[in-house]
N, CA, C and O atoms as a printed pandas DataFrame, in Angstrom:
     atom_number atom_name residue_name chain_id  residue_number  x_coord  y_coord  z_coord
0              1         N          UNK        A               1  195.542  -57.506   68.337
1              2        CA          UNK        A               1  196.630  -58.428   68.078
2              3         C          UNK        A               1  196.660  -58.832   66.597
3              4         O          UNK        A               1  197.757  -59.036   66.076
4              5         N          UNK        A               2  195.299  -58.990   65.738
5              6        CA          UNK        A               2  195.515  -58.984   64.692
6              7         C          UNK        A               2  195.957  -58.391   63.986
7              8         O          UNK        A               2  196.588  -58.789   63.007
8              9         N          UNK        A               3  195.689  -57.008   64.371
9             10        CA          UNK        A               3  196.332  -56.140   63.640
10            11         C          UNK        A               3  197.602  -56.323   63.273
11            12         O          UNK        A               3  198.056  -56.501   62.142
12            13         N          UNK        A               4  198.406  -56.241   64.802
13            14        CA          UNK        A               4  199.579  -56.422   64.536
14            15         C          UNK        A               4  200.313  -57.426   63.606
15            16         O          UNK        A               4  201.124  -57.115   62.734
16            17         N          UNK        A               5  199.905  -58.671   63.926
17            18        CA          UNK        A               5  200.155  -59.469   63.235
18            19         C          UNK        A               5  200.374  -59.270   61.467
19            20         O          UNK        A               5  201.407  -59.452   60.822
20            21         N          UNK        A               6  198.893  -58.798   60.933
21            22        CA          UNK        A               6  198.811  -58.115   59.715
22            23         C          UNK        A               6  200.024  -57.838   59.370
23            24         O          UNK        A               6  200.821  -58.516   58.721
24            25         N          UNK        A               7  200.193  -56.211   60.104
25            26        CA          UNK        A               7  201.019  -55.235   59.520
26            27         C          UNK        A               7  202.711  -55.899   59.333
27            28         O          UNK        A               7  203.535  -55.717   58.437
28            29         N          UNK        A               8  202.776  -56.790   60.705
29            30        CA          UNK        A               8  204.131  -57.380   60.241
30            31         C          UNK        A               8  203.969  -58.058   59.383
31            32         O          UNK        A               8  205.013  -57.940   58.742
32            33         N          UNK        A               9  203.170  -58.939   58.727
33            34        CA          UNK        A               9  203.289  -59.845   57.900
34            35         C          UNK        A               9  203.466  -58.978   56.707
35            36         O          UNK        A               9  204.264  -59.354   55.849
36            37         N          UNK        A              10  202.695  -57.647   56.517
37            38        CA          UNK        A              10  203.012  -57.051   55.372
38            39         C          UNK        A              10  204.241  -56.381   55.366
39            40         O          UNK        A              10  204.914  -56.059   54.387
40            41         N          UNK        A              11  204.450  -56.219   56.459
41            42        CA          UNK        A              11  206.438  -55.485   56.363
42            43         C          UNK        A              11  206.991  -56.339   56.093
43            44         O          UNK        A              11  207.749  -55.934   55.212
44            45         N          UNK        A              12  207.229  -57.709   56.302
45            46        CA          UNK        A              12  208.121  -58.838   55.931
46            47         C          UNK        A              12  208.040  -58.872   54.475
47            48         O          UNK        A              12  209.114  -58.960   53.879
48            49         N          UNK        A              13  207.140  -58.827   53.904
49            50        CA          UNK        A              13  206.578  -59.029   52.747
50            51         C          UNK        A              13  207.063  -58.333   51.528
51            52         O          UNK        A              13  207.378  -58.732   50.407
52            53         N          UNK        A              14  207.012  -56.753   52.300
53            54        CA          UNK        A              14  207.703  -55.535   51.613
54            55         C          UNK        A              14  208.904  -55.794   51.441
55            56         O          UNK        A              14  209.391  -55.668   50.317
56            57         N          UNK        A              15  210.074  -56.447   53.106
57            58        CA          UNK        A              15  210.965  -55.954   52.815
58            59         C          UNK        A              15  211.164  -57.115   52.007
59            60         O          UNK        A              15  211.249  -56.515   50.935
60            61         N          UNK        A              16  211.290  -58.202   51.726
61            62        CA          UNK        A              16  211.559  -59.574   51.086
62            63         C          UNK        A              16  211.705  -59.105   49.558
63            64         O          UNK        A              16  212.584  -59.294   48.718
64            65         N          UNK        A              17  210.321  -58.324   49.541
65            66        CA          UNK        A              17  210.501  -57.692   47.636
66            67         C          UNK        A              17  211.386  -56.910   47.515
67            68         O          UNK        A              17  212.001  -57.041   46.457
68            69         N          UNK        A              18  211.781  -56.003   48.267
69            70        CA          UNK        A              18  212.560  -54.880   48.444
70            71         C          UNK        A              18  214.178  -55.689   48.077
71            72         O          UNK        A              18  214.895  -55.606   47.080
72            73         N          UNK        A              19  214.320  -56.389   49.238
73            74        CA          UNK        A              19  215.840  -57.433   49.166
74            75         C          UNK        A              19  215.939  -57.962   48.101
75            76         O          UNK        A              19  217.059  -58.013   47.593
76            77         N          UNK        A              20  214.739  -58.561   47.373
77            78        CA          UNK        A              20  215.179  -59.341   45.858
78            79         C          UNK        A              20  215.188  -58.667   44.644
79            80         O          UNK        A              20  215.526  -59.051   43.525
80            81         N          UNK        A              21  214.716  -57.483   45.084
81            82        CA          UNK        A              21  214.731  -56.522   43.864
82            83         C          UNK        A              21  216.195  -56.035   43.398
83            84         O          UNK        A              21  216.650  -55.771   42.285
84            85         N          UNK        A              22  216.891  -56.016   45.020
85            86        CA          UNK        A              22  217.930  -55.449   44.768
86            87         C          UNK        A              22  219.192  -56.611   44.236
87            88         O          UNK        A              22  220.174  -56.137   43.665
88            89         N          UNK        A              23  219.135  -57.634   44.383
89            90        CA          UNK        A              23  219.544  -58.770   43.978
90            91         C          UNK        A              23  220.306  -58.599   42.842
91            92         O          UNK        A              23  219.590  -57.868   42.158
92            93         N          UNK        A              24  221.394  -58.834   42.160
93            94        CA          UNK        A              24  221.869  -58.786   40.918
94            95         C          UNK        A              24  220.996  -59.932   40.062
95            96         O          UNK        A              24  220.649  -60.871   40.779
96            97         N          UNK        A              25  220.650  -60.013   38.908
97            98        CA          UNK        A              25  220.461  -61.328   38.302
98            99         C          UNK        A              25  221.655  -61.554   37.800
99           100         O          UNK        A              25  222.188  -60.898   36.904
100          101         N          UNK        A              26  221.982  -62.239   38.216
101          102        CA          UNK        A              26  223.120  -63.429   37.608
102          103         C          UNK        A              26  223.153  -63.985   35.858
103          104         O          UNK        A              26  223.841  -63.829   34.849
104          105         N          UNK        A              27  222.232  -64.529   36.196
105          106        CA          UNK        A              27  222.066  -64.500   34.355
106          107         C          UNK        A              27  221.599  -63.846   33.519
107          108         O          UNK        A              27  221.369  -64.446   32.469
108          109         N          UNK        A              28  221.194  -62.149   33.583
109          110        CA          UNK        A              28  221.196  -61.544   33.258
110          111         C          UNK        A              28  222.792  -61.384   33.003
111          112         O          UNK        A              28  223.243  -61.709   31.905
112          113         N          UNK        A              29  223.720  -60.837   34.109
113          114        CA          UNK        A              29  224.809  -60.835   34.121
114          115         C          UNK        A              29  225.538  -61.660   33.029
115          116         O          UNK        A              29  226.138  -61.148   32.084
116          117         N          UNK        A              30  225.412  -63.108   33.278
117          118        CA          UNK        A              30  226.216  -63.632   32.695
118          119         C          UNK        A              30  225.539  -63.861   30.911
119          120         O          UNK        A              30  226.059  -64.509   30.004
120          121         N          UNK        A              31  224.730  -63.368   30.897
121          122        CA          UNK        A              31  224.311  -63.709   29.034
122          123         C          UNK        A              31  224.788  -62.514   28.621
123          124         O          UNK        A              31  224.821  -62.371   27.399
124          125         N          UNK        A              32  225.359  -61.163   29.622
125          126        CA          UNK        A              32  225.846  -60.117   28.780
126          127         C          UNK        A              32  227.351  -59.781   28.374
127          128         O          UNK        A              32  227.986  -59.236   27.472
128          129         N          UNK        A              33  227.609  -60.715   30.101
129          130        CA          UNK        A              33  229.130  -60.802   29.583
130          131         C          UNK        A              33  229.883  -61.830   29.454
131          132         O          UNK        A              33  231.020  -61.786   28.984
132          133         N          UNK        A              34  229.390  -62.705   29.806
133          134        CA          UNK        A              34  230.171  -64.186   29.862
134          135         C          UNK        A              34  229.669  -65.094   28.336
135          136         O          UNK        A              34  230.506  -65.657   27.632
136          137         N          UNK        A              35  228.554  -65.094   28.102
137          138        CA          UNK        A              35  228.184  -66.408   27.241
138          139         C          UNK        A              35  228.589  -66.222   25.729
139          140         O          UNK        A              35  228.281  -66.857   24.720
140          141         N          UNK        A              36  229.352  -65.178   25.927
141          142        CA          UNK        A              36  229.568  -64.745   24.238
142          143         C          UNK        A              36  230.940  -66.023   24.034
143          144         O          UNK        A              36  231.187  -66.620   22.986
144          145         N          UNK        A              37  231.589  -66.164   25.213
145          146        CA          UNK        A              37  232.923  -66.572   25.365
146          147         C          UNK        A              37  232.502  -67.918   25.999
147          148         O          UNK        A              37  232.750  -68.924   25.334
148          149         N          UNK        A              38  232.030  -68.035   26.936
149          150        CA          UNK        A              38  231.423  -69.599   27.719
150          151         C          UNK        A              38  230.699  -70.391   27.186
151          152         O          UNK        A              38  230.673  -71.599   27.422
152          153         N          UNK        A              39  229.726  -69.526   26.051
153          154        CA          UNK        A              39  228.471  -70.241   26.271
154          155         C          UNK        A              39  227.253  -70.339   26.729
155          156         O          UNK        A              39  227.338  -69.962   27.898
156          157         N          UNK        A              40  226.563  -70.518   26.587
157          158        CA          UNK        A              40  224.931  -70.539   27.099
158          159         C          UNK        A              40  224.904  -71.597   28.840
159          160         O          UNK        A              40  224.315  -71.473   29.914
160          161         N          UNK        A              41  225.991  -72.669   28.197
161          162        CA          UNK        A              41  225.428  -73.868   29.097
162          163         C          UNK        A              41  226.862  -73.872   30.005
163          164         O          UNK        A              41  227.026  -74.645   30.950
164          165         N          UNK        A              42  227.591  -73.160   29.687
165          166        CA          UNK        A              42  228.744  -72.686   30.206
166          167         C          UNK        A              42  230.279  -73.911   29.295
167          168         O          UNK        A              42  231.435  -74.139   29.652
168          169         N          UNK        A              43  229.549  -74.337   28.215
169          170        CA          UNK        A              43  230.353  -74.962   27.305
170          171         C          UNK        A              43  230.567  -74.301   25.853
171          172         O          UNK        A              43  229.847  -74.279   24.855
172          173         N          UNK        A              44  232.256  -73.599   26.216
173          174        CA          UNK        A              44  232.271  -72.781   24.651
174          175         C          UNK        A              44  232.170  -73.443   23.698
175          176         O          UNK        A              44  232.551  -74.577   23.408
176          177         N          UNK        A              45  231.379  -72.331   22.966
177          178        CA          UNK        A              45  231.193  -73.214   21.041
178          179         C          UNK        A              45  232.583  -73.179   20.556
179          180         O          UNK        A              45  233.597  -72.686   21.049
180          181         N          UNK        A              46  232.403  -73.734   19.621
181          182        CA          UNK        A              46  233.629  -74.805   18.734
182          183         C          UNK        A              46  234.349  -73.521   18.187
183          184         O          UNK        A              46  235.554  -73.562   18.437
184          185         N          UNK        A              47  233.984  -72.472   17.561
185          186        CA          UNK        A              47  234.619  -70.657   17.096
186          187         C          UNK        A              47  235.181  -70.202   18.316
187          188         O          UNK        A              47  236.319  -69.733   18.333
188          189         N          UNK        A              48  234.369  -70.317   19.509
189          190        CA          UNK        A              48  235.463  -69.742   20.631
190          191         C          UNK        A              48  236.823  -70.528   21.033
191          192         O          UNK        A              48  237.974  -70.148   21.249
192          193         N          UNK        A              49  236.349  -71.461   21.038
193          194        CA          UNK        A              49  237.446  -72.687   21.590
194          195         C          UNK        A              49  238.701  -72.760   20.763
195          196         O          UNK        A              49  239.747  -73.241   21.198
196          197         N          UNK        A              50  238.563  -72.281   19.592
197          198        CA          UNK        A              50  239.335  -71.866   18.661
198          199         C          UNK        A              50  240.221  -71.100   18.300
199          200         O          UNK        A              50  241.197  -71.055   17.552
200          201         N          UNK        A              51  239.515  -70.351   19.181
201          202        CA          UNK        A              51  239.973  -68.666   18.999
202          203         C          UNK        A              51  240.931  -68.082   20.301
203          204         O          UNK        A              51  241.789  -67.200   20.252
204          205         N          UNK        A              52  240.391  -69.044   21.713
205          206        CA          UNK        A              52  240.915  -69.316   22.880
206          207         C          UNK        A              52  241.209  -70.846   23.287
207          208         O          UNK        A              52  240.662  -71.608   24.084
208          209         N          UNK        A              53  242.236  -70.972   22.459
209          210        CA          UNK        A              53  242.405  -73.096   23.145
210          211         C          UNK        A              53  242.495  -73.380   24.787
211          212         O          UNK        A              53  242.415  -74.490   25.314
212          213         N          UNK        A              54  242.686  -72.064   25.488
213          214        CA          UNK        A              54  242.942  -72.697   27.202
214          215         C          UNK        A              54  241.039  -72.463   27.731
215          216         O          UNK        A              54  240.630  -72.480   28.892
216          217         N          UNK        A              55  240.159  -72.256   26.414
217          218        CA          UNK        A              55  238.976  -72.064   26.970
218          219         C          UNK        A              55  238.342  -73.318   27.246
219          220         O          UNK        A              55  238.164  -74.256   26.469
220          221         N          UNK        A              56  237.980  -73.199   28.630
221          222        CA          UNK        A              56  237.568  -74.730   29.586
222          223         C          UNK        A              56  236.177  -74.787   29.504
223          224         O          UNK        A              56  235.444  -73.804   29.390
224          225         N          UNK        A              57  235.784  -76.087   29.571
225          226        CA          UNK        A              57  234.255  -75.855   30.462
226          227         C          UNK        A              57  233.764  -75.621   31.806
227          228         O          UNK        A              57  234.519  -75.818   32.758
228          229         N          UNK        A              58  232.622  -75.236   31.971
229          230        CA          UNK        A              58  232.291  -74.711   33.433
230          231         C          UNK        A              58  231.856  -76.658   33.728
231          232         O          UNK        A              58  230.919  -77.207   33.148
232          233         N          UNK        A              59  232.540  -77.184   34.460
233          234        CA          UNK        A              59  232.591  -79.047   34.492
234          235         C          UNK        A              59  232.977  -79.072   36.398
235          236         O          UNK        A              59  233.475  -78.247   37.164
236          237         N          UNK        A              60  232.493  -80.326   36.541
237          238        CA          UNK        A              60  233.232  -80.544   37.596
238          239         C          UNK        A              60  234.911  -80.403   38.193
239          240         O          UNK        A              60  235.419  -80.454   39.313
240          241         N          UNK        A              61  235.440  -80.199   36.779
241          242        CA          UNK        A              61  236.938  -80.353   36.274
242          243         C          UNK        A              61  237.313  -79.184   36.753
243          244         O          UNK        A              61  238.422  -79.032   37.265
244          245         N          UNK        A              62  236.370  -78.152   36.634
245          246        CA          UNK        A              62  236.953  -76.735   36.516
246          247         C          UNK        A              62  236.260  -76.115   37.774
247          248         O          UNK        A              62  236.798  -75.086   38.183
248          249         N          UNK        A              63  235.323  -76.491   38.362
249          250        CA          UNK        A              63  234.990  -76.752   40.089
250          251         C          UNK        A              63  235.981  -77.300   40.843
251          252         O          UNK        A              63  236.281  -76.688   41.868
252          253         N          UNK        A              64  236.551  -78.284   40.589
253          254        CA          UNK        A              64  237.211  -78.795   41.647
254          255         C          UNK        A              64  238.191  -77.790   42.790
255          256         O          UNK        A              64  237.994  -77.767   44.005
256          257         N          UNK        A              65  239.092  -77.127   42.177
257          258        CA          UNK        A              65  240.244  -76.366   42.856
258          259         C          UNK        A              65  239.275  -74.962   42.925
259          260         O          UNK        A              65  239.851  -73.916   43.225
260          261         N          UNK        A              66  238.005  -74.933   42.688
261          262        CA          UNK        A              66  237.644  -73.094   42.249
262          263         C          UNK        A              66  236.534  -72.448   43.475
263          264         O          UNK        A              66  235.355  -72.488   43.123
264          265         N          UNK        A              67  236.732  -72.019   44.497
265          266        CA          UNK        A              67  235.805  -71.596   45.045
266          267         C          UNK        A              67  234.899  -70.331   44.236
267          268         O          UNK        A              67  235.150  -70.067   43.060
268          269         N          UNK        A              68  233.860  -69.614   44.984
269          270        CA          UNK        A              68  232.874  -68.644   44.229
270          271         C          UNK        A              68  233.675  -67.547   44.559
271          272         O          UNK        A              68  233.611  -66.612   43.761
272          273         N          UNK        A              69  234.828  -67.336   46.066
273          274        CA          UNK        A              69  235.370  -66.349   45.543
274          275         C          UNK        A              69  236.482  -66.117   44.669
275          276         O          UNK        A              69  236.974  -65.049   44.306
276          277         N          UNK        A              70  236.760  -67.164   44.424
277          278        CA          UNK        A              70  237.794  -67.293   43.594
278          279         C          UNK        A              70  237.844  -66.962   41.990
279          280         O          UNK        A              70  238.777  -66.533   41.312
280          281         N          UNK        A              71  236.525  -67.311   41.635
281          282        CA          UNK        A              71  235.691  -67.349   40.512
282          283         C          UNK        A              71  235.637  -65.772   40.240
283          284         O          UNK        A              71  235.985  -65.273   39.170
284          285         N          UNK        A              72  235.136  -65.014   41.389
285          286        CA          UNK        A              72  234.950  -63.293   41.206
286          287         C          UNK        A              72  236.284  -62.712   41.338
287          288         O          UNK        A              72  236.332  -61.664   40.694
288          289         N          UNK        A              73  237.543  -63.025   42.007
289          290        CA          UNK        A              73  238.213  -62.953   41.765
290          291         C          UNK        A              73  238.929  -62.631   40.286
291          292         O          UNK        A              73  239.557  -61.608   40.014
292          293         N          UNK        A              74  238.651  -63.867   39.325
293          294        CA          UNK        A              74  239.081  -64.126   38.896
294          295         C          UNK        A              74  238.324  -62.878   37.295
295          296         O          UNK        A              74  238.680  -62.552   36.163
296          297         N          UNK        A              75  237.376  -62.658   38.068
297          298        CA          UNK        A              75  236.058  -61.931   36.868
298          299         C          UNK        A              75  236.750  -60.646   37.055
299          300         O          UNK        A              75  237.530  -60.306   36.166
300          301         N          UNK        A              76  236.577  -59.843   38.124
301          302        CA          UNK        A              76  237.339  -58.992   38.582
302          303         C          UNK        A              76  239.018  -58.564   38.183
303          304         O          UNK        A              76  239.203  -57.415   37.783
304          305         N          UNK        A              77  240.015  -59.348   38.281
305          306        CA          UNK        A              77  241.256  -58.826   37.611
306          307         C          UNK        A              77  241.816  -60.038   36.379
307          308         O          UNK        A              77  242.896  -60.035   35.789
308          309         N          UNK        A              78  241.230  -60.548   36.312
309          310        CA          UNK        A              78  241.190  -61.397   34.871
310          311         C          UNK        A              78  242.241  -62.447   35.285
311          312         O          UNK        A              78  242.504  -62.514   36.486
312          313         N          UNK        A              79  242.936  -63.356   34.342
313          314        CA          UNK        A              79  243.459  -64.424   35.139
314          315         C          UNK        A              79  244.606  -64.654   34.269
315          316         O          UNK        A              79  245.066  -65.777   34.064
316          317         N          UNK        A              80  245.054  -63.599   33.768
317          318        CA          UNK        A              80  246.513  -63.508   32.885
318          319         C          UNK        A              80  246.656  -63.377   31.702
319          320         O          UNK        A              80  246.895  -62.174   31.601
320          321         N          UNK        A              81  246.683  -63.993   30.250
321          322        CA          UNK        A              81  246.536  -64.479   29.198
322          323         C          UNK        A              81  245.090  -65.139   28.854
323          324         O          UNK        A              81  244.285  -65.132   27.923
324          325         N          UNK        A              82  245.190  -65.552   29.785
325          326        CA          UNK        A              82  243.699  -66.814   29.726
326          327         C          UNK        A              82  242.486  -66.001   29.437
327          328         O          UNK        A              82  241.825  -66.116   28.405
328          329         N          UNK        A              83  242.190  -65.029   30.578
329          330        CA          UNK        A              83  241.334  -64.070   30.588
330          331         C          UNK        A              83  241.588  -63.273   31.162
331          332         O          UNK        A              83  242.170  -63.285   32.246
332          333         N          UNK        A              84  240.981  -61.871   30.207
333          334        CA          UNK        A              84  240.938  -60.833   30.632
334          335         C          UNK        A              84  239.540  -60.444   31.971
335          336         O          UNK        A              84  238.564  -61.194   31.954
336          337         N          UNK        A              85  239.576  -59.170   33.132
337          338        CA          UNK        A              85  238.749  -58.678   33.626
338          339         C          UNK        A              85  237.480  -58.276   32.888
339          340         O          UNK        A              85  237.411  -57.672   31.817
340          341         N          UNK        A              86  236.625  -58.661   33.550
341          342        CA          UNK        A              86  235.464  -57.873   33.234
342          343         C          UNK        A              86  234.792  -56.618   33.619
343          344         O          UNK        A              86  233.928  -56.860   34.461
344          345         N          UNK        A              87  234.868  -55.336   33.309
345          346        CA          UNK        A              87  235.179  -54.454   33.762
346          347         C          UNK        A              87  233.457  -54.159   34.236
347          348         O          UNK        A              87  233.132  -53.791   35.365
348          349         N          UNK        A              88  232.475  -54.420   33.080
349          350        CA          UNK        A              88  231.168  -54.134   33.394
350          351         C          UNK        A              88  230.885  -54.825   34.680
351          352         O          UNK        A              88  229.890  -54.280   35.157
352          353         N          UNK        A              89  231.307  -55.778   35.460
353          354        CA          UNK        A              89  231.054  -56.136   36.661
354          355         C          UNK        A              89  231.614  -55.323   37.689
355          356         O          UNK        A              89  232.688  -55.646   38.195
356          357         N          UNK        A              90  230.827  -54.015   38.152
357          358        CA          UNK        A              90  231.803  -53.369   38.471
358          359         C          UNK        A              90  231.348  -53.503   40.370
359          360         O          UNK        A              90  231.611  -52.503   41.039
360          361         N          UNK        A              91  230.801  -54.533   40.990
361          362        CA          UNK        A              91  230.284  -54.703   42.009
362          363         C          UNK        A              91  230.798  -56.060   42.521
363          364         O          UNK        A              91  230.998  -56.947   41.691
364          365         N          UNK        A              92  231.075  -56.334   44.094
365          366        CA          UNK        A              92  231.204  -57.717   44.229
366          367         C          UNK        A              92  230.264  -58.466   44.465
367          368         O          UNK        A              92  230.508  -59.670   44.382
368          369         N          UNK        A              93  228.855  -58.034   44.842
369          370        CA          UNK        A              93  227.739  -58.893   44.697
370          371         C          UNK        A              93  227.618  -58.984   43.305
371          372         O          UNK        A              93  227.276  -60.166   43.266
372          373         N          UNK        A              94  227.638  -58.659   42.221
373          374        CA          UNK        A              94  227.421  -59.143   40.436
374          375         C          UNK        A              94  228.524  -59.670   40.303
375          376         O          UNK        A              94  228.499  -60.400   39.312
376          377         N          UNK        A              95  229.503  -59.673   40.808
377          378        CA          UNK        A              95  230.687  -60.956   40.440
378          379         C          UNK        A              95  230.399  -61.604   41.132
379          380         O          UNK        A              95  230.023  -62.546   40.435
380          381         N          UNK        A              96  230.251  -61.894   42.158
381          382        CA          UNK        A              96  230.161  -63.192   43.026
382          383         C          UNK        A              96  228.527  -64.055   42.344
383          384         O          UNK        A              96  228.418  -65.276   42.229
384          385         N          UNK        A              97  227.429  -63.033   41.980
385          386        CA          UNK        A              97  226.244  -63.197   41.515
386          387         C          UNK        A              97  226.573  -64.620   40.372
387          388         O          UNK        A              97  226.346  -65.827   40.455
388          389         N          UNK        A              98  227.156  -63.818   39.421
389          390        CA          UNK        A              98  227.779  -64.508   38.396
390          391         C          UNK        A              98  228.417  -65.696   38.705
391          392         O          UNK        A              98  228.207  -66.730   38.071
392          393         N          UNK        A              99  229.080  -65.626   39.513
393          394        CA          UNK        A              99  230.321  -66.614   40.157
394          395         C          UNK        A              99  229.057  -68.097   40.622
395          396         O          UNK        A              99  229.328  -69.097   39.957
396          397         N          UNK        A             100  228.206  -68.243   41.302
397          398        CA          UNK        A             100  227.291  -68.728   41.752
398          399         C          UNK        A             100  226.176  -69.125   40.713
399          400         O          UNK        A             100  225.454  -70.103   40.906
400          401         N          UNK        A             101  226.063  -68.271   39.533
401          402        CA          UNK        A             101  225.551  -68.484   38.766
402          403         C          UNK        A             101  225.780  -70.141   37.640
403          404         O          UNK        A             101  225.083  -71.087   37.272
404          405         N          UNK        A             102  227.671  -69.488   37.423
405          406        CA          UNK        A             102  228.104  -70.013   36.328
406          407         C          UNK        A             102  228.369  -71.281   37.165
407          408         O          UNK        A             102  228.869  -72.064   36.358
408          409         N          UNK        A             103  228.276  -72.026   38.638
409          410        CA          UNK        A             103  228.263  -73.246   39.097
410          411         C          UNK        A             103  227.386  -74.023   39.140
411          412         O          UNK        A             103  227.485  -75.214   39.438
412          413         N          UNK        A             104  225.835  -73.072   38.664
413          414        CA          UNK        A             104  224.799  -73.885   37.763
414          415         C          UNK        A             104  225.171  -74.201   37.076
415          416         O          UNK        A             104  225.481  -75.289   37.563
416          417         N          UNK        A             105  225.580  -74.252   35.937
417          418        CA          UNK        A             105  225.823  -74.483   34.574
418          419         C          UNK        A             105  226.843  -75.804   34.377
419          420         O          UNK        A             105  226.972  -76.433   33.327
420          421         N          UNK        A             106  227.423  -76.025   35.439
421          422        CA          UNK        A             106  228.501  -77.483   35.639
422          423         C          UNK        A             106  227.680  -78.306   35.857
423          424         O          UNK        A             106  228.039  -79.471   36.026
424          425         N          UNK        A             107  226.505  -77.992   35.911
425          426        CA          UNK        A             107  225.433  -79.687   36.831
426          427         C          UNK        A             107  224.818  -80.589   35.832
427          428         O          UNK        A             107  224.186  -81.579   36.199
């Protein structure tokens, strides 16, 4: 019985690494394509804001009306003028990754 026990505990174990490996990082993601334009803290610097005046902060302000799919959505076919798609996100777990990510960054 121990045995058994063991061996599942080490399959759980495996697959757990296995599942997070495959995981997008998110902020990986987003420091390659987002923070050039957002920001680090998801608040554009004063040159971007400049350069894009409808550029918002990631705030409660900009949570309110925005779900996470809405957010990948929005990463995905861009959101008019405002923003363009991000094409290197070419997955909906790394947009949504991102999407979940950048609602850290409002807190």
């Amino acid at each position: 019985m121990t045995k058994h026990i063991v061996s599942l505990g080490l399959l759980l174990a495996a697959s757990a690494t296995l599942a997070s490996a495959q995981a997008p990082d998110s902020k990986a993601l987003y420091d390659a394509n987002c923070k050039k334009c957002h920001g680090a803290t998801g608040k554009p610097v004063a040159v971007m804001v400049k350069k894009f005046p409808k550029l918002i902060p990631f705030d409660a302000a900009f949570f309110a009306n925005r779900t996470d799919a809405s957010i990948a959505t929005i990463i995905q076919k861009g959101n008019g003028a405002e923003m363009k798609a991000v094409p290197a996100l070419t997955t909906d777990a790394e947009r949504t990754a991102v999407a979940k990510y950048i609602r850290t960054l409002g807190k």
